[in-house]
C-alpha positions in Angstrom: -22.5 -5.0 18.4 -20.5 -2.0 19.3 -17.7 -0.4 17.2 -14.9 -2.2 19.2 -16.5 -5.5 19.0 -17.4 -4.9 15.1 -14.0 -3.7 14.0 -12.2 -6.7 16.0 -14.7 -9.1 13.9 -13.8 -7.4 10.7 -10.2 -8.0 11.8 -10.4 -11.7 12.5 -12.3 -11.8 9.4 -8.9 -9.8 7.5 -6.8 -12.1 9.0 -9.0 -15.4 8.1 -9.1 -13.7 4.1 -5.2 -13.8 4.2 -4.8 -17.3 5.0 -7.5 -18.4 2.2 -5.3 -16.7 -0.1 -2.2 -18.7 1.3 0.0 -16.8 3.6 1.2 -19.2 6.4 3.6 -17.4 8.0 2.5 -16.6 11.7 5.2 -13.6 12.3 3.5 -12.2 8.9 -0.2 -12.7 9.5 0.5 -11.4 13.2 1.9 -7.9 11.9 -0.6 -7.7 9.1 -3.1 -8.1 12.2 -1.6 -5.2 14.3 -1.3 -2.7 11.7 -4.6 -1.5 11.3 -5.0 -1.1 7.6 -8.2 1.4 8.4 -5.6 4.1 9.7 -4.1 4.0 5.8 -7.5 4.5 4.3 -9.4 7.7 4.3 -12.6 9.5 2.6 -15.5 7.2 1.0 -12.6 3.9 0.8 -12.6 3.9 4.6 -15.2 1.5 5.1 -13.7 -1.2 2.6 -10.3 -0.9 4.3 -10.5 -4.4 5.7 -11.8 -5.6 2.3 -8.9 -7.5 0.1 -8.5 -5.4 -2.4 -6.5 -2.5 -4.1 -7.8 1.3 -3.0 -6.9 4.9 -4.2 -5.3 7.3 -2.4 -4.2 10.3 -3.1 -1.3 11.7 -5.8 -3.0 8.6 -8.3 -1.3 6.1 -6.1 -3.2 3.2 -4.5 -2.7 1.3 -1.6 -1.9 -2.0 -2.3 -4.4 -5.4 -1.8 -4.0 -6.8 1.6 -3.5 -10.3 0.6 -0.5 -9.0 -2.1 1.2 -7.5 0.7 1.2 -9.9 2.7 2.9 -12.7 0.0 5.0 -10.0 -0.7 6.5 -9.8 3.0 6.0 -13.5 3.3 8.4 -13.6 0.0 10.7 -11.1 1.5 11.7 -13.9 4.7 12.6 -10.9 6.9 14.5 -11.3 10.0 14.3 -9.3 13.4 17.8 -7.8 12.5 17.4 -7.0 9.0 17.7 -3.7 7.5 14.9 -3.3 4.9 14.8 -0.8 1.8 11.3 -0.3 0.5 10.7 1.7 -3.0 7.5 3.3 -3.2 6.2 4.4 -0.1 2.4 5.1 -1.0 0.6 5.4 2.1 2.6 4.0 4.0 1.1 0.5 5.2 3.7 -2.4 3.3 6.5 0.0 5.2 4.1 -0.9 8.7 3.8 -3.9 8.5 7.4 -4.4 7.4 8.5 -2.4 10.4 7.4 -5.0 12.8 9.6 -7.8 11.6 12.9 -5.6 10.7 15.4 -4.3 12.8 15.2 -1.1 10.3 13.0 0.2 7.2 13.7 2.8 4.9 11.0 3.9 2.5 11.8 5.9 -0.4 8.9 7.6 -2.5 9.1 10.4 -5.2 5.9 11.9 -4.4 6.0 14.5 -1.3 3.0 14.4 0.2 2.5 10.7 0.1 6.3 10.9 2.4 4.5 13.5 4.3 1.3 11.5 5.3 3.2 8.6 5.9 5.7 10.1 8.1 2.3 11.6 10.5 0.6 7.9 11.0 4.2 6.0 11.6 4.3 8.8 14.6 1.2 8.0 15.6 1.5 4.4 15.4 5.1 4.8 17.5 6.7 2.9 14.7 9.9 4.4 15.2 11.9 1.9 13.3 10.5 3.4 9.7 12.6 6.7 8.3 10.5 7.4 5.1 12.4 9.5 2.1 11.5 11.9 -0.4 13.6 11.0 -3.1 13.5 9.2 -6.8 13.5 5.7 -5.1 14.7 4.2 -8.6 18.5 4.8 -7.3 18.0 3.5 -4.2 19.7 4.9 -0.9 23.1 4.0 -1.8 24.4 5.7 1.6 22.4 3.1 3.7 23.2 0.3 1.6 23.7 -2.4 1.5 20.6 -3.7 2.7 19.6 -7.0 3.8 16.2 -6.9 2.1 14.9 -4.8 -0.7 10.8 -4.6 -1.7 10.1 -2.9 -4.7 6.3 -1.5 -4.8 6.2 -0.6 -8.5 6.8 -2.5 -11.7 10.1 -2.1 -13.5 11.0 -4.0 -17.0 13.6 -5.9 -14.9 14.9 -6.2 -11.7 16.7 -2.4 -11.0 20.7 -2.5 -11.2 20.7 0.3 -8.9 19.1 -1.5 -6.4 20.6 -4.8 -7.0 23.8 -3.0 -6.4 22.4 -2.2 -2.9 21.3 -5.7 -1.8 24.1 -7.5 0.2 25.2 -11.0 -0.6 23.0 -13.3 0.7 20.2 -10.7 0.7 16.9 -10.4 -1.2 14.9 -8.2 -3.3 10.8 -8.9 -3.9 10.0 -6.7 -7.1 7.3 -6.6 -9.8 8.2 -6.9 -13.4 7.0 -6.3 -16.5 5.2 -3.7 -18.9 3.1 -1.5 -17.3 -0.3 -2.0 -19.2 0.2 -5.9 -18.9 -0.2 -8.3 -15.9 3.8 -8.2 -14.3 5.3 -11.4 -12.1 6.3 -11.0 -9.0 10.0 -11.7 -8.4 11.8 -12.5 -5.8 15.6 -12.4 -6.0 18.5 -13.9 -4.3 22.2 -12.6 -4.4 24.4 -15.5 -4.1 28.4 -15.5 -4.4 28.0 -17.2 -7.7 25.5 -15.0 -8.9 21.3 -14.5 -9.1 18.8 -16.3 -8.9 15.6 -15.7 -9.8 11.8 -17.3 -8.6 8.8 -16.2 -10.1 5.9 -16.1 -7.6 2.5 -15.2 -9.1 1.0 -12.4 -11.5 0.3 -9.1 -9.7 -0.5 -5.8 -11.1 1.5 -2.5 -10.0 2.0 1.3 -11.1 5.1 1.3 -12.9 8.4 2.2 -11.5 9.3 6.2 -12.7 12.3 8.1 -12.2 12.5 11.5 -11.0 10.4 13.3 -8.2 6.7 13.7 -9.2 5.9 17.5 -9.4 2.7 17.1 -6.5 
């Protein structure tokens, strides 16, 4: 088998993973499909990049499980004219695969590099929808806002004010919560006229959500 044929089997065999694990939605599973997670991966990980499962990369960050990111965009019910704030940028793959289903994404992560990185494969990809931000992403982007969707991609004790502030009525925000050293839920919330309202989707695991610009 050559390396074309082999990397389009360990594709199909990504893609058959994800719907095991329960994501239905074709518009998902057809991004996660074109957004190679193998160009997020580098060093010794590289060869489990099709594997579903959490990997490091650099500044102590990790890129997140395939099939988590997926339920997570699934949960998110994003529209070809939605404007999209991720927090938490990492290496840049949720803000990918997000990008082909949004009208716009923002990306917000406090660690430079990470911004840096990210900003050189969404080039390279032509994913010209993305503009990623070096900023502390626990205030949002109140400038852009509001936004239509909001993904959070690290745990907070409760759902951020800051960035429920941000989310337009009707809008809404997918976020881990919880303590840091114990399994967190994954939330998704709604902004109605009358209020919030709150689903709990399925334990996850995330780094937590900090304040302030890391000093790498």
């Amino acid at each position: 088998m050559n390396e074309a044929d082999d990397r389009a089997e360990r594709i199909m065999r990504f893609v058959f993973t994800l719907r095991t694990k329960g994501v239905a939605d074709p518009a998902v599973l057809q991004a996660m499909e074109r957004i190679d997670r193998g160009a997020f991966v580098r060093g010794v990980f590289a060869e489990r990049a099709y594997e579903d499962m959490p990997l490091p990369i650099a500044c102590g960050q990790t890129i997140s499980q395939p099939s988590v990111v997926a339920l997570m965009t699934e949960a998110l019910q994003v529209g070809p004219r939605d404007k999209v704030l991720e927090v938490g940028t990492g290496s840049g793959y949720q803000a990918a695969v997000l990008s082909l289903l949004a009208r716009r994404v923002y990306t917000i992560e406090r660690h430079r590099r990470l911004v840096a990185e990210a900003r050189v494969l969404f080039d390279r990809l032509g994913l010209t929808n993305i503009t990623a931000i070096a900023a502390d992403g626990s205030f949002g982007l109140p400038e852009q806002a509001p936004f239509d969707r909001i993904l959070v991609t690290a745990a907070a004790e409760d759902a951020p004010g800051p960035l429920l502030a941000q989310l337009r009525v009707g809008g809404i925000m997918v976020v881990p919560v919880g303590q840091s050293d114990t399994v967190q839920s994954l939330i998704r919330v709604r902004k109605l006229e009358t209020g919030l309202e709150y689903d709990e989707l399925r334990p996850v695991r995330f780094v937590p959500l900090l304040e302030g610009m890391a000093s790498d």
